[in-house]
Structures are given as C-alpha cells and as structure tokens.
C-alpha positions as a LaTeX table, in Angstrom:
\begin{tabular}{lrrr}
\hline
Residue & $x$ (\AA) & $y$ (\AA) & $z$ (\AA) \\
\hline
Unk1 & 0.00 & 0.00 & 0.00 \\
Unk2 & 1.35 & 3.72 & $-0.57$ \\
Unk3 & 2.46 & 6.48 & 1.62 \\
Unk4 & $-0.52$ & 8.65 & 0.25 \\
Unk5 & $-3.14$ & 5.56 & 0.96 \\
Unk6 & $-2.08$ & 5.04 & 4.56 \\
Unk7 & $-2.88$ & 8.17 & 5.02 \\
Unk8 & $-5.65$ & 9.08 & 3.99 \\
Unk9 & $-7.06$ & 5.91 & 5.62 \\
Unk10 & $-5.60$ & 7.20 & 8.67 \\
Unk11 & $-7.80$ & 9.99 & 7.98 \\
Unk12 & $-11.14$ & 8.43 & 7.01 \\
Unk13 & $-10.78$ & 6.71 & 10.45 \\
Unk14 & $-9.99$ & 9.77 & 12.20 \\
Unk15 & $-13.22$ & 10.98 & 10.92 \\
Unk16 & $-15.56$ & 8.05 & 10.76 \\
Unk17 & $-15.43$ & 6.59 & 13.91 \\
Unk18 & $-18.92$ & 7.40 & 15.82 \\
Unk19 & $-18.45$ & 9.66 & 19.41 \\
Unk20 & $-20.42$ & 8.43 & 22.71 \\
Unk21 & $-22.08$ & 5.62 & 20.88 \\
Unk22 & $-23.74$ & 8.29 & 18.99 \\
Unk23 & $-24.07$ & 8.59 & 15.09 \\
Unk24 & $-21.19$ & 10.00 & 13.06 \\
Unk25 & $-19.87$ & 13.47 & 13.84 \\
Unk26 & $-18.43$ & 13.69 & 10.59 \\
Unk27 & $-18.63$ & 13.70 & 6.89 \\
Unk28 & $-15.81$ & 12.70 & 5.05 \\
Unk29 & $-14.38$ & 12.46 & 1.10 \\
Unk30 & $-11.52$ & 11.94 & $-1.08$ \\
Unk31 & $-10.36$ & 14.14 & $-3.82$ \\
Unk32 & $-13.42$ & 16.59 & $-3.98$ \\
Unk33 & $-13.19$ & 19.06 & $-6.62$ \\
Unk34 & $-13.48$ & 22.76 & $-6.00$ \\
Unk35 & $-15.83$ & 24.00 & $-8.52$ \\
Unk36 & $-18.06$ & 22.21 & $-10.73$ \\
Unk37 & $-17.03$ & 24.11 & $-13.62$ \\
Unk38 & $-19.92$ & 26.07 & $-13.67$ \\
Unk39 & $-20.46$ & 29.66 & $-11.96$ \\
Unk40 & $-23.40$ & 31.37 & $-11.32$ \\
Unk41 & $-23.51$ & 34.44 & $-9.13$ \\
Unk42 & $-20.90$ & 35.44 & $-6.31$ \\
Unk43 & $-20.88$ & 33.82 & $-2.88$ \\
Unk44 & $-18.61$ & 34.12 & 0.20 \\
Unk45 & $-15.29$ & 32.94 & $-1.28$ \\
Unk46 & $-15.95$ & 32.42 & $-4.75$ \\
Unk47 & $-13.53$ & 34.86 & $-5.92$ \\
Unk48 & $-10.68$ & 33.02 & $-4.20$ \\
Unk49 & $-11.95$ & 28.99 & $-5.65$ \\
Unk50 & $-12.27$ & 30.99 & $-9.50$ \\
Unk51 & $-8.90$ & 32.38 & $-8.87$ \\
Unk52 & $-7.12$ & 29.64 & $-7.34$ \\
Unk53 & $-8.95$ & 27.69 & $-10.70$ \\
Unk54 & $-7.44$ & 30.10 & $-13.09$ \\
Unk55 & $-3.91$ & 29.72 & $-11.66$ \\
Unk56 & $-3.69$ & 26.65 & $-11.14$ \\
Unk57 & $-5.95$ & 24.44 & $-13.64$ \\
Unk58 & $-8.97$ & 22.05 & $-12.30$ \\
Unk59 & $-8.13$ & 21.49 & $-8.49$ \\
Unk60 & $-9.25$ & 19.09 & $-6.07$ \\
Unk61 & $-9.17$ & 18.68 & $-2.45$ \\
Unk62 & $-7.38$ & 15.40 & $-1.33$ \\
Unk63 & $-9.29$ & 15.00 & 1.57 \\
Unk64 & $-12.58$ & 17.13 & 3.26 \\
Unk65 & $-14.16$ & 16.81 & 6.41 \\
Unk66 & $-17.52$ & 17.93 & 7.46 \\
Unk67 & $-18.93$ & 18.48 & 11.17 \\
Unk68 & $-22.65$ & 17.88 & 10.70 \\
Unk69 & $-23.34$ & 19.23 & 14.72 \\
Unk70 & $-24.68$ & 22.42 & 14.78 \\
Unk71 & $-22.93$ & 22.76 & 18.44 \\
Unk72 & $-19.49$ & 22.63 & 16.49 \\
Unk73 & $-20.25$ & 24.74 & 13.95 \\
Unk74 & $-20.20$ & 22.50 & 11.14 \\
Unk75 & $-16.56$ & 22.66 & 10.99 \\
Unk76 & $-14.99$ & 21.95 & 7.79 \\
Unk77 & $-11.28$ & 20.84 & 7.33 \\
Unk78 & $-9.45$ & 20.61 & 4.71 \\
Unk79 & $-6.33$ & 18.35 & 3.79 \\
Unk80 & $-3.45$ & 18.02 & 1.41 \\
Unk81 & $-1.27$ & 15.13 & 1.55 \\
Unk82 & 2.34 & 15.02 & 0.49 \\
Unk83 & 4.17 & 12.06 & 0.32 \\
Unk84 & 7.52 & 13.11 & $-0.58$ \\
Unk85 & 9.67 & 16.31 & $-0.01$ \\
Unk86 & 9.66 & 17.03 & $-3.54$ \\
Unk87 & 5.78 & 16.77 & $-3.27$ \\
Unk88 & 5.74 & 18.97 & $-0.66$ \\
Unk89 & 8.15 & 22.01 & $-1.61$ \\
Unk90 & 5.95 & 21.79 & $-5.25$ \\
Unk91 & 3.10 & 22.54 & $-2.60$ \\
Unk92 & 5.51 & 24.84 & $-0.93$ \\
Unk93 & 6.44 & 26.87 & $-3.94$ \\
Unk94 & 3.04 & 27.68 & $-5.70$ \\
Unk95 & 1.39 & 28.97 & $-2.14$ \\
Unk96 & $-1.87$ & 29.70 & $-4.94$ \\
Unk97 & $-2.87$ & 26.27 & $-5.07$ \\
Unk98 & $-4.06$ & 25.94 & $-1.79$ \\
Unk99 & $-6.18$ & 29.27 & $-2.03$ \\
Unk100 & $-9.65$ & 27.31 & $-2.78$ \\
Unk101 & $-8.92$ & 24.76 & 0.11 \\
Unk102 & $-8.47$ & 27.97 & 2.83 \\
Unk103 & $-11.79$ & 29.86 & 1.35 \\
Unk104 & $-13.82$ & 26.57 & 1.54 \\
Unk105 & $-12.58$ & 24.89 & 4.59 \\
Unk106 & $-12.31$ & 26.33 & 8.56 \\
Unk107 & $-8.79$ & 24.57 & 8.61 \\
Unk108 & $-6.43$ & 23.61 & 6.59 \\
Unk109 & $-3.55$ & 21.00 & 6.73 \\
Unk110 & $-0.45$ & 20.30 & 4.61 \\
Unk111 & $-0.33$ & 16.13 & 6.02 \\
Unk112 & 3.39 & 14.34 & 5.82 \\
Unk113 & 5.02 & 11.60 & 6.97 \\
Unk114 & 7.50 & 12.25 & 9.39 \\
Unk115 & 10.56 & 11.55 & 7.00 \\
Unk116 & 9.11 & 14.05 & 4.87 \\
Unk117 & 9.26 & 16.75 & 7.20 \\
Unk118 & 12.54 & 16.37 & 8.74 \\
Unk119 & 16.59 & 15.82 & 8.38 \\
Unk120 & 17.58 & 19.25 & 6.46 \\
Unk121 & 14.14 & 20.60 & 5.69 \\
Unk122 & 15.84 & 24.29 & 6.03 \\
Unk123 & 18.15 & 23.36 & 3.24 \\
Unk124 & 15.70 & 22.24 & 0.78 \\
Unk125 & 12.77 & 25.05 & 1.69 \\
Unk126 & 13.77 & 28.60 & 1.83 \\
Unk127 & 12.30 & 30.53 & 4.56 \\
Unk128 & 9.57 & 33.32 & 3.66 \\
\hline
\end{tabular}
C-alpha cells in the first residue's frame, strides 16, 4: 500500500469513527473538486476557488471533512497530503494552489510523513 493511501485511511478513520455511541460526527471524502465548472452568481469565497482555478488548472481537495453538529459549527477541514519532499516544496512553492482549500474549509492542513518533514528541511525550503 502507498504512503498517500495510509494516510488518507488514517484519515477516514480519524473521521468516521462514531463519538459516545452516537451517530457519526463527521462527513468525510476523497479528492473533492473545487468548482463544478460552472459559476453562477458570487458567494462568500468564490472569488478566491475561481482564482485559485485560473492559476492553477482544475483542483481538487485530497481529503474534506464535514462536522454535521450544529454545536461545532459544522466545521470543515481541509487536507493536502504530500508524500515526498519534492511533493511537498511543489506545494511549498506555488502557495496559490491551496487558495480554494483555505476559502472553503475552517482549517487547513499540509499532512506528511515524518521523513518528509525532517533531516535538512531548512536546506531544501527557503524561509519566507
């Protein structure tokens, strides 16, 4: 199984597993895309997702999470999984591609293995 699998079934499970023996807090899905390809009208946000479109092509969210409890807000979280440091500093150097996941999502996470992120990560990403 790969890297990016394990993880996102880390994920799923993170997400799926019922709280207090009640139903599931959470929706959750796999690459959801950002637009449908189809605008009509403005909403809260839309200018970043048609931007973050026209930079960047067709994007897609590797993972989404949805709180369904009014009491939390319906919290939505946002994930991007990189599997390898050259994954990540691609990520890293086009900040843009991550603009439609921050205007549709409460959080947002950049998810690594641990290798990924350390042993010289200063000399392979510059600081800003």
């Amino acid at each position: 199984m790969n890297v990016t699998r394990l993880i996102l079934d880390a994920l799923r499970k993170r997400h799926d597993e019922p709280r207090n023996g009640l139903s599931r807090a959470w929706i959750y899905a796999e690459e959801v895309r950002v637009s449908t390809g189809f605008t009509y009208g403005r909403h809260r946000g839309e200018e970043l997702v048609e931007e973050a479109i026209r930079l960047g092509g067709e994007q897609s969210i590797d993972a989404f999470a949805f709180h369904i409890w009014p009491s939390k807000k319906y919290r939505r979280v946002a994930y991007e999984v990189k599997a390898s440091r050259s994954d990540l500093k691609r990520e890293l150097d086009q900040p843009h591609k991550c603009a439609a996941a921050l205007a549709l999502s409460n959080e947002f996470y950049l998810v690594a293995p641990t290798d990924v992120l350390t042993g010289g990560i200063t000399d392979d990403f510059p600081e800003s």
